[in-house]
C-alpha positions as CSV (number, residue, x, y, z in Angstrom):
1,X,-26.3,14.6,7.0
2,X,-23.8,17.4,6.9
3,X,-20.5,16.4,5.5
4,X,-18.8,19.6,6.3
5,X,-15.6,18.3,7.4
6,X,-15.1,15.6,4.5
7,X,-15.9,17.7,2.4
8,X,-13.5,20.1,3.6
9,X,-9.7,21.0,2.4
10,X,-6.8,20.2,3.8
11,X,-3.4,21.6,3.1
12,X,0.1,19.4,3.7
13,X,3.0,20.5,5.0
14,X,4.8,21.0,1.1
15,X,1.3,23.3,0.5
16,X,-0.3,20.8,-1.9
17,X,-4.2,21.2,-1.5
18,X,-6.6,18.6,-1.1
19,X,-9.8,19.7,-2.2
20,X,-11.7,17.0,0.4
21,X,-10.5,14.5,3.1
22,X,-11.6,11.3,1.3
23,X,-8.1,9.2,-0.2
24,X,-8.3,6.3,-2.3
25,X,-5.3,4.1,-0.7
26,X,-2.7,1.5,-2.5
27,X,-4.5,-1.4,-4.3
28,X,-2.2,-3.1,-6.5
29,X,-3.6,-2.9,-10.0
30,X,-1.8,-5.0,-12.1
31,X,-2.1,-3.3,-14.8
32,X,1.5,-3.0,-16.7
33,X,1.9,-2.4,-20.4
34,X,4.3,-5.5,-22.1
35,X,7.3,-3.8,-20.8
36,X,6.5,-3.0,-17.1
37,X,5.2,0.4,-18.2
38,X,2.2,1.7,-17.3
39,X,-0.6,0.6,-19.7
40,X,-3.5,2.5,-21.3
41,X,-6.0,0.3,-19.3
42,X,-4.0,1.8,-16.2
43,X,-4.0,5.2,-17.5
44,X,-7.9,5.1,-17.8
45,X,-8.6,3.6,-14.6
46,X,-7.1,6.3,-12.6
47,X,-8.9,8.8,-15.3
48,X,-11.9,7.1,-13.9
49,X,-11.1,7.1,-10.4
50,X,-9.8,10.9,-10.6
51,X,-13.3,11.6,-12.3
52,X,-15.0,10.7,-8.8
53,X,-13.2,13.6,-7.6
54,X,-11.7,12.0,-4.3
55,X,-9.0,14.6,-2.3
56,X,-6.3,12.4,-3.0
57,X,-5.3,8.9,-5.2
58,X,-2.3,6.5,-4.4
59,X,-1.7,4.4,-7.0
60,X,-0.7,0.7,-6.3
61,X,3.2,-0.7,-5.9
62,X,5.7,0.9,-8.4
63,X,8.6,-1.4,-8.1
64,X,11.6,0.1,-7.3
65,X,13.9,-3.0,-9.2
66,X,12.8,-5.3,-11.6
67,X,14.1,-8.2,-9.9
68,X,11.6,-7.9,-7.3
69,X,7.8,-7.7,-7.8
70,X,4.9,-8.1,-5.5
71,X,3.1,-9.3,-8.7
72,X,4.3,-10.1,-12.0
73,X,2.3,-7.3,-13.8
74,X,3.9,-4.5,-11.7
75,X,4.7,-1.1,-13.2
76,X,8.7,-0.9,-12.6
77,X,10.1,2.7,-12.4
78,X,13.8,2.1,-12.6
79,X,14.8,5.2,-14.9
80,X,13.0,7.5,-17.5
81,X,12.4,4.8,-19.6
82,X,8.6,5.3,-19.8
83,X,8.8,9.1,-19.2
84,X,5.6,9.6,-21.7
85,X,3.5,7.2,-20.3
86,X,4.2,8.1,-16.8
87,X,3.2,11.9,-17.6
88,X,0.5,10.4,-19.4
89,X,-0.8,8.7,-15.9
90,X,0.3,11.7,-14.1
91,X,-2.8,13.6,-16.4
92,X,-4.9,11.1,-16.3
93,X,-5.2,10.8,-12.9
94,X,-5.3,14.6,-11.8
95,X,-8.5,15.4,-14.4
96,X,-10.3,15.8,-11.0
97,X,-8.9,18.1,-9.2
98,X,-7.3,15.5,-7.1
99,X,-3.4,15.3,-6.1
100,X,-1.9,12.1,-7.4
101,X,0.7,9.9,-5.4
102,X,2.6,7.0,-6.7
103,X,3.6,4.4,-3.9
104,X,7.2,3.2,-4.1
105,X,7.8,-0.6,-3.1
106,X,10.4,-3.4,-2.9
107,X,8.9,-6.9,-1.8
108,X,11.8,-8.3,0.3
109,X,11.2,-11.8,0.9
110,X,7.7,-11.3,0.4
111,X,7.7,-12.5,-3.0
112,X,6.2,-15.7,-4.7
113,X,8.7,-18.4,-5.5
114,X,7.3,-19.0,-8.6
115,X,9.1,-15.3,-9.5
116,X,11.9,-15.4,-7.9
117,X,13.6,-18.6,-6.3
118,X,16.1,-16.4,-3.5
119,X,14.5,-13.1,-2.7
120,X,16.5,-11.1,-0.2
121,X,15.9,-9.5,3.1
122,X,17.7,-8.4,6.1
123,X,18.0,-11.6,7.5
124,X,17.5,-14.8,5.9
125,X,14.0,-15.3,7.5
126,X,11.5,-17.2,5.3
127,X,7.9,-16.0,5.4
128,X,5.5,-18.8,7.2
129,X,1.8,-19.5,6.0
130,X,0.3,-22.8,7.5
131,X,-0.9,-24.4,4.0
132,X,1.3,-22.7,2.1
133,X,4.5,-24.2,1.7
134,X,6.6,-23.8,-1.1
135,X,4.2,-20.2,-1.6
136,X,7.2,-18.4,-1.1
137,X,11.2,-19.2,-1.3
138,X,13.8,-18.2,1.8
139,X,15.5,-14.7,1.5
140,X,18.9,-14.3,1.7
141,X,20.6,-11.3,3.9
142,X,21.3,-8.1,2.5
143,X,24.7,-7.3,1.6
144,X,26.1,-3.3,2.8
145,X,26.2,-2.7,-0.7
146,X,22.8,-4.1,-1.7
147,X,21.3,-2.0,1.0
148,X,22.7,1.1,-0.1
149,X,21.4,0.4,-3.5
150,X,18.4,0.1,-2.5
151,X,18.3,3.2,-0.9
152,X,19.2,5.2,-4.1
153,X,16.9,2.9,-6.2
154,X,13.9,4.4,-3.8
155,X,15.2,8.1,-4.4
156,X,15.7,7.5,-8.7
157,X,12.3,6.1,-8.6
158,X,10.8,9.0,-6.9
159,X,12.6,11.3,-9.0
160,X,11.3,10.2,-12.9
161,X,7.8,10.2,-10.8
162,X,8.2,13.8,-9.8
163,X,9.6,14.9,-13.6
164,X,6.3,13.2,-14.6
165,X,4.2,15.1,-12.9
166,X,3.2,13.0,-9.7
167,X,2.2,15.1,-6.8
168,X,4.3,13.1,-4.2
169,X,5.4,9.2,-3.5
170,X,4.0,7.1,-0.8
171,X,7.1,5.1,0.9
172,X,5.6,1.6,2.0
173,X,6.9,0.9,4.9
174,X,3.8,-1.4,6.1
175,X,2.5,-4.6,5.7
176,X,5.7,-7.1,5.7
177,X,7.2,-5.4,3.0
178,X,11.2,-4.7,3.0
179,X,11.1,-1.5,4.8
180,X,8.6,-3.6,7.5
181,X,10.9,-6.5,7.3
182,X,13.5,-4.1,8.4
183,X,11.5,-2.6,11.6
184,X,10.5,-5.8,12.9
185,X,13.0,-8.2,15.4
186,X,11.7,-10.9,13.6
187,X,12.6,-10.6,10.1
188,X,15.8,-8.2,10.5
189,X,18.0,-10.5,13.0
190,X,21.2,-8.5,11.4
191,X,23.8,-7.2,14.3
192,X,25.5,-4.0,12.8
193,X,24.1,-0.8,12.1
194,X,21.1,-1.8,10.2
195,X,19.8,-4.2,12.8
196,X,19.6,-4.6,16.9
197,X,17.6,-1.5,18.4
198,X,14.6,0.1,17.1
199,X,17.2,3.1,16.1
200,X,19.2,1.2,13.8
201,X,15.9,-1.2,12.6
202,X,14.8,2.4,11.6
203,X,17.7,3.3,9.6
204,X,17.0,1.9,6.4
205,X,13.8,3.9,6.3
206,X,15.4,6.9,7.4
207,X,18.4,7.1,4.9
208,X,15.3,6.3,2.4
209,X,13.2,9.7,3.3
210,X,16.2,11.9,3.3
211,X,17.7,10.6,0.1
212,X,14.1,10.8,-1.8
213,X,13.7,14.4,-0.6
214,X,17.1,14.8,-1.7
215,X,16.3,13.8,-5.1
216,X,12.8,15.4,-5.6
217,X,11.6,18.7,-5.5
218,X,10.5,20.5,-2.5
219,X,6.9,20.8,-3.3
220,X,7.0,17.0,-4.1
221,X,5.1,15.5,-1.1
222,X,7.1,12.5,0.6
223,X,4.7,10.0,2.9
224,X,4.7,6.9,4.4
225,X,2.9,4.0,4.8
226,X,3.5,2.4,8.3
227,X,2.1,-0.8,10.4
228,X,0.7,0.2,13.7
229,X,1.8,-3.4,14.8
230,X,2.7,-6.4,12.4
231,X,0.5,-8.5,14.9
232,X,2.9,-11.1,15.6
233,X,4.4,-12.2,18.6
234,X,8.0,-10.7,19.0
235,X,7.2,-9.0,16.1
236,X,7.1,-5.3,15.4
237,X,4.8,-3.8,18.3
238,X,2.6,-1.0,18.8
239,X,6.0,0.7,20.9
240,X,8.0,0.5,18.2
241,X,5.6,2.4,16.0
242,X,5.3,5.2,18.7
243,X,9.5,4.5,18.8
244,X,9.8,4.9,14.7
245,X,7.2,7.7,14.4
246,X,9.1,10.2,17.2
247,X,12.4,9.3,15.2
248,X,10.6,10.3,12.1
249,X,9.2,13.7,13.3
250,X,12.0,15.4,13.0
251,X,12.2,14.5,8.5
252,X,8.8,16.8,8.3
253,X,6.9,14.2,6.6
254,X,4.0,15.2,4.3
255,X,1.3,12.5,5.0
256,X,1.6,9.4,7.8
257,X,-0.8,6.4,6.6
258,X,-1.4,4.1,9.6
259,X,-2.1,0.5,8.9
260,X,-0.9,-3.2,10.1
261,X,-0.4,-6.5,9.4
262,X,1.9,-9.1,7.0
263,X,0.9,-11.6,4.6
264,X,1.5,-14.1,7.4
265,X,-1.0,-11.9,10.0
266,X,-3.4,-9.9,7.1
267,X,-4.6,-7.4,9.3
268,X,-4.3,-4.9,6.5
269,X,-7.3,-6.7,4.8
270,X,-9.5,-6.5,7.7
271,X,-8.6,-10.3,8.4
272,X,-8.6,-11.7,12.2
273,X,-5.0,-12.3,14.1
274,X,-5.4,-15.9,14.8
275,X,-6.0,-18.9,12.7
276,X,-7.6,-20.3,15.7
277,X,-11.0,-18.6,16.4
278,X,-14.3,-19.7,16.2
279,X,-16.7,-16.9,13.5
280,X,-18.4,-15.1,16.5
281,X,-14.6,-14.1,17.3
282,X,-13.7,-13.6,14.1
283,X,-15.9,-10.9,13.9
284,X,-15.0,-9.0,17.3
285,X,-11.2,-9.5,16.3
286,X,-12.1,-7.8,13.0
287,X,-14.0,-5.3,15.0
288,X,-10.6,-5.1,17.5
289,X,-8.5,-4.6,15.0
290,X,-10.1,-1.4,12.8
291,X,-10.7,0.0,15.7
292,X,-6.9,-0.3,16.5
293,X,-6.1,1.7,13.4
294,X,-7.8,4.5,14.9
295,X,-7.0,4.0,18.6
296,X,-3.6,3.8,17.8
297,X,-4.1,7.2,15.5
298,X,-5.0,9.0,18.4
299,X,-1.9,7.8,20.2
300,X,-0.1,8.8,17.1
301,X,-1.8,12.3,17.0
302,X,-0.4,13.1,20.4
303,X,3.2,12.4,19.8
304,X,3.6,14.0,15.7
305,X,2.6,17.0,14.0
306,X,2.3,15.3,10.6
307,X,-0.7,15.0,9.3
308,X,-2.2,11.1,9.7
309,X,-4.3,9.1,7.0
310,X,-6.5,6.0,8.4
311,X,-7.4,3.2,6.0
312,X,-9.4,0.4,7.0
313,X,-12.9,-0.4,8.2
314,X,-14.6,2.6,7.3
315,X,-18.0,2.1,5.6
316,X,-20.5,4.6,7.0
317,X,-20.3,8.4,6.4
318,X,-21.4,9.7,9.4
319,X,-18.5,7.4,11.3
320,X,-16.0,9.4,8.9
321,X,-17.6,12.8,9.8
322,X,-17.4,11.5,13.8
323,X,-13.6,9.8,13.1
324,X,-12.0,13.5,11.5
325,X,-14.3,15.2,13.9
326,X,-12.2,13.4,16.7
327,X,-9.1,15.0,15.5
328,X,-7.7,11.6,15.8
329,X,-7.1,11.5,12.2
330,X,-7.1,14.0,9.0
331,X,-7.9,12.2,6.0
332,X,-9.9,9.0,5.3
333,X,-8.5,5.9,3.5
334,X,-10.3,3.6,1.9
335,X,-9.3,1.1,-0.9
336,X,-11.6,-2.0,-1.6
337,X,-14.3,0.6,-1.6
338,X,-12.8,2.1,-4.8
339,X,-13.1,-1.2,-6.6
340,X,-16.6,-1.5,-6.4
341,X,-17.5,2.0,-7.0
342,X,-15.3,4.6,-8.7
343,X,-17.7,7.4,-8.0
344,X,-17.7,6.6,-4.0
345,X,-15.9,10.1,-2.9
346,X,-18.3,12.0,-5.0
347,X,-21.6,9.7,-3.7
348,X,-20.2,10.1,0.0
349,X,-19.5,13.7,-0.8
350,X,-23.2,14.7,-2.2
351,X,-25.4,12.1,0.1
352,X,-25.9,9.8,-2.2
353,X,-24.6,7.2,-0.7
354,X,-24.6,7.0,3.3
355,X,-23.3,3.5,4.0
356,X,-20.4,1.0,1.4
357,X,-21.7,-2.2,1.6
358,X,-18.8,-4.8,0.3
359,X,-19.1,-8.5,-0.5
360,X,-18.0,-10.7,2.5
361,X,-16.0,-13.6,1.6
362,X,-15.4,-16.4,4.4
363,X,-12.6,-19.1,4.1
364,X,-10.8,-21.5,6.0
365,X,-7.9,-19.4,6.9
366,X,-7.5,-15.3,6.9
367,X,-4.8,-15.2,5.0
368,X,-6.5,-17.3,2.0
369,X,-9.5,-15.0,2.6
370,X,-7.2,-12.0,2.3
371,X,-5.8,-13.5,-1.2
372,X,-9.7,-14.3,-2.2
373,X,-10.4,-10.9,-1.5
374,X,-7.5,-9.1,-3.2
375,X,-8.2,-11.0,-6.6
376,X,-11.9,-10.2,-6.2
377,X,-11.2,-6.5,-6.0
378,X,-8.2,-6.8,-8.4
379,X,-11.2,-8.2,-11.3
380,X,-13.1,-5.3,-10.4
381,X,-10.6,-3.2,-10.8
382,X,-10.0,-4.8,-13.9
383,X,-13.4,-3.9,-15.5
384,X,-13.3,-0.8,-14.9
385,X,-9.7,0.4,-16.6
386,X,-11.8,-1.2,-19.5
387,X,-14.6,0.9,-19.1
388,X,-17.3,-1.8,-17.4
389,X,-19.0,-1.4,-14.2
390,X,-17.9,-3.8,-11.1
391,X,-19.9,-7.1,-11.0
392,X,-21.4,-7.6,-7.7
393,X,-22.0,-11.3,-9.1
394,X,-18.4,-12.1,-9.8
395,X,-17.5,-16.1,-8.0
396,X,-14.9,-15.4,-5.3
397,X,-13.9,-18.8,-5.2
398,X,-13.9,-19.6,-9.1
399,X,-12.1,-16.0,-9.0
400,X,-9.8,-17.2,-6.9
401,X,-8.6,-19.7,-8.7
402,X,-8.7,-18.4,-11.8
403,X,-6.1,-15.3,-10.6
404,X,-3.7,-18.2,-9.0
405,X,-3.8,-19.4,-12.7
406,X,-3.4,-16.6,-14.3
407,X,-0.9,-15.1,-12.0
408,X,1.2,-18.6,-12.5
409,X,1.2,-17.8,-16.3
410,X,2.0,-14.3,-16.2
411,X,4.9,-15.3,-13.5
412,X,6.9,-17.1,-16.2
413,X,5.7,-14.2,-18.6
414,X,7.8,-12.1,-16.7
415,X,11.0,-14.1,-15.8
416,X,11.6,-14.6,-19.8
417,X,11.1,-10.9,-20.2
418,X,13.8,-10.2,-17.4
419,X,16.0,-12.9,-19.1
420,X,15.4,-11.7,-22.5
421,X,15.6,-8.1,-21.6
422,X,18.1,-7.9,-19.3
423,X,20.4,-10.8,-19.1
């Protein structure tokens, strides 16, 4: 099978060089040291991955402020604080010729109440999952000031990653996060400049790109993570992606990663739209949906010169080869992949491996699948930072449970270190 054009460079617009088109996208690790540092089981996993010689690694969510984590063993980049251990990571995970990205996060109101009992957001809209109540506490709005603090907390983050040696940050933007909450009508309600028309929904993002590359030097790459559609109704649509990524073109981006979905509608984990649909649908709406990614890539392609990255649903190699072939995309993104096998780019790569076969896991509702499947990979992930192989055998469901348990622990771990720490 010829694997000419994975295999294949491709330059960025800074002139950063990946040496193939195959990307390891964000999987959150959790994997910080006691003091929301990075840890040495984090340092060697990305040695690992780097070792498999992909083009390029994103690591999983960096916080941006301590008071608001997707997880409560995040790494939090707030200042130079863990300057060694972040160069230390920066090494690490560059051993194979690979360029190195750190994505930059802030939660919004998608964050567990069990960490945080008032999150904010741009509106105080709560985040709905039928048979989870209580999962997750109502934000509160965004103050002016709060929002332009935010802004300069995604720049000073960006900057310690770049005097560590990260080849570029990932702005999330996707997946219901606060950037997200702040594109879609139905989380940002506000009615002054950050809120009303796609424009000034786009704002927040905007003032966040120009004040990272501000910060950062200019062969620092500066992407973005973006939903294609959030997947909900009156919700951020497939328009206002075409809308946002026009505005953007003219802020030169380095690398556009298209995805979708929200923790209510977990597209992004290759999980069906409704709640409602018998398995036979399931599996066309799954089918829909990856597609989309790259439907929607080609629609993307047509309106932006920036180069686009595509994650989700790829599993054969000869659909990669076919997919970059298309032009409808330049680099391949795959993430759950990675936690199974940290030598995947180089077995794709050499023809070792011509099809990823991943463990299917089938609940009662996608979005509990989507949390069954994120701890699964998150174990995985797990064994190897500690040097072990992945265990195909691993219990998703006894996993499952054992994660909620752990992460309820760990949850109160972190709210006395904040208290202690800073309070």
């Amino acid at each position: 099978m010829n694997t000419a054009l994975l295999s294949s460079q491709f330059t960025l617009p800074n002139g950063s060089i990946l040496q193939n088109r195959i990307a390891k996208a964000a999987m959150e690790e959790s994997l910080c040291s006691k003091n929301h540092g990075p840890s040495d089981h984090l340092i060697a996993l990305y040695k690992r991955w780097s070792e498999g010689r992909p083009g390029l690694l994103i690591t999983g969510n960096i916080m941006i402020d301590r008071r608001a984590l997707t997880g409560p063993n995040n790494v939090i980049v707030e200042d130079e604080k863990h300057s060694q251990h972040l160069t230390d990571w920066a090494r690490a995970g560059k051993i194979g010729g690979n360029l190195l990205w750190a994505q930059i996060s802030h939660p919004g109101r998608q964050v567990f109440a069990n960490m945080d009992a008032q999150p904010v957001a741009p509106s105080a809209v709560g985040v709905n999952i039928p048979g989870a109540r209580g999962m997750f506490a109502i934000p509160r709005a965004l103050t002016e000031d709060e929002i332009q603090d935010l802004i300069n907390r995604f720049a000073a983050t960006a900057a310690v990653l770049d005097k560590a040696g990260f080849d570029g940050a990932q702005i999330h933007g996707a997946h219901g996060y606060l950037i997200s909450q702040f594109l879609s009508p139905i989380t940002n309600q506000r009615n002054d400049q950050w809120g009303g028309s796609i424009e000034n929904r786009t704002r927040f993002l905007l003032e966040i790109i120009r004040r990272v590359r501000h910060n950062t030097h200019q062969n620092f790459g500066v992407g973005l993570k973006l939903n294609s559609a959030d997947f909900q109704r009156g919700g951020f649509t497939e328009d206002d992606a075409e809308a946002v990524i026009k505005i953007l073109n003219a802020e030169k981006l380095d690398l556009l990663e298209i995805s979708g979905g929200t923790y209510e509608a977990p597209a992004m984990a290759g999980k069906t739209i409704s709640n409602n649909e018998t398995d036979t649908n399931k599996k066309q709406s799954t089918i829909k949906r990856e597609a989309y990614f790259l439907e929607f890539a080609k629609k993307a392609k047509m309106i932006t010169e920036m180069p686009i990255m595509v994650t989700g649903g790829f599993r054969s190699r000869h659909i990669m080869e076919h997919a970059l072939a298309s032009k409808a995309l330049d680099i391949i993104g795959m993430g759950k992949p990675f936690s199974t096998n940290p030598d995947i780019a180089s077995d794709l790569l050499t023809g070792r491996l011509e099809k990823i076969t991943l463990k299917q896991i089938v609940m009662s509702k996608p979005a509990f699948e989507s949390v069954s499947e994120m701890a699964w990979a998150k174990s995985q992930i797990h064994r190897i930072s500690r040097g072990k192989k992945p265990d195909p055998f691993l219990p998703p469901l006894l996993n499952m449970i054992q994660s909620q348990i752990h992460q309820r622990r760990d949850a109160r771990k972190y709210k006395a270190w904040l208290k202690e720490t800073y309070q």
